[in-house]
N, C-alpha and C positions, 0 to 999 in steps of 0.2 A: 772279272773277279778280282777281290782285291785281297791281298796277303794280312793273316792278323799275326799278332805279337807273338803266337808260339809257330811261327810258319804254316801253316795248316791254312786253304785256302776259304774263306768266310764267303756266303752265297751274298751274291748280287741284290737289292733292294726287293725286286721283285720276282725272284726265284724261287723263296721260301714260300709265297702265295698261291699256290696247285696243291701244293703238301697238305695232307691232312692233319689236323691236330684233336689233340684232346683234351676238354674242356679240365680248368682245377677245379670246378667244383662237382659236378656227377660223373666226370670220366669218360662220358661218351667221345665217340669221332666227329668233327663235323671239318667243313673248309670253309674259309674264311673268303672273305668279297676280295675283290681285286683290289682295290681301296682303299685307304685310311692305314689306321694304326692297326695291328695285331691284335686280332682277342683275345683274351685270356676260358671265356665263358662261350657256349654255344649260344645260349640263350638270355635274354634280359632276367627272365624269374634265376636262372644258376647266380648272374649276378649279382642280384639283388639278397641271395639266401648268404653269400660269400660275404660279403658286406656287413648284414647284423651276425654275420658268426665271428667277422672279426670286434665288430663293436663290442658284443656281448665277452668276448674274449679281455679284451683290453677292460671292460665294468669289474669284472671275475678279480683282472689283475691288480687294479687300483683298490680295490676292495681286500683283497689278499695282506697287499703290503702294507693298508693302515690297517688291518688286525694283529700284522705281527709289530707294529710299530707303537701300536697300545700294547700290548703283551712284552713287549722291552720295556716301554715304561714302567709299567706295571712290577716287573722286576725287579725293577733299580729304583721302586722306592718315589716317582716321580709322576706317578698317576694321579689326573686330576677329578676329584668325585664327577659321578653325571649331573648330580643335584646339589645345590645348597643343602648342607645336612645339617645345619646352624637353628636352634629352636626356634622359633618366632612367638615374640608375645602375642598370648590369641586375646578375644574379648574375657570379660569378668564373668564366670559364671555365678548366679544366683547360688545363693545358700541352699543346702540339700533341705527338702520338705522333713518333716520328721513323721518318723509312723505312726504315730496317735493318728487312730479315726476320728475324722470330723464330727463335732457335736451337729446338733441338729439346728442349730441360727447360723452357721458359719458356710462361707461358699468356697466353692475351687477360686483357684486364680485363674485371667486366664490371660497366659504368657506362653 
């Protein structure tokens, strides 16, 4: 065993490996292989589930701080439209027809 920084004696490499643990993401017990790195998850699906809950966590956050980051704009006066709101010259429209009904030699247009 080897001594950590607050004296308290720290388990050997392969000591902690019999112990049981509990997964972070459903809780359950399980024990780990003899093997490799420490698990965190019993199972590949837990950490798979752990994973897009961090993703979607960090989407949530990025998303959070540019609406308060528009909303400070927005306050001070330094918001930029979403749209050009500038008029645009459109085409000529034709002269309005007038309401006299058509005599009887004369035709519609057709426009």
């Amino acid at each position: 065993m080897t001594k950590r920084v607050d004296g308290a004696a720290a388990p050997s490499v392969g000591q902690d490996r019999g112990r049981e643990r509990w997964c972070e993401w459903c809780g359950s017990p399980f024990r780990p292989a003899g093997t490799g790195r420490m698990p965190r998850y019993c199972r590949r699906s837990c950490r798979q589930r752990a994973y897009e809950h961090r993703q979607e966590a960090a989407r949530l956050l990025a998303a959070t701080q540019e609406a308060e980051r528009a909303a400070l704009a927005y306050a001070a006066g330094l918001a930029v439209p979403s749209r050009d709101e500038t008029p645009q010259p459109g085409p000529a429209l034709p002269p309005p027809r007038s309401a006299a009904p058509l005599s009887a030699g004369e035709e519609l247009p057709l426009f």
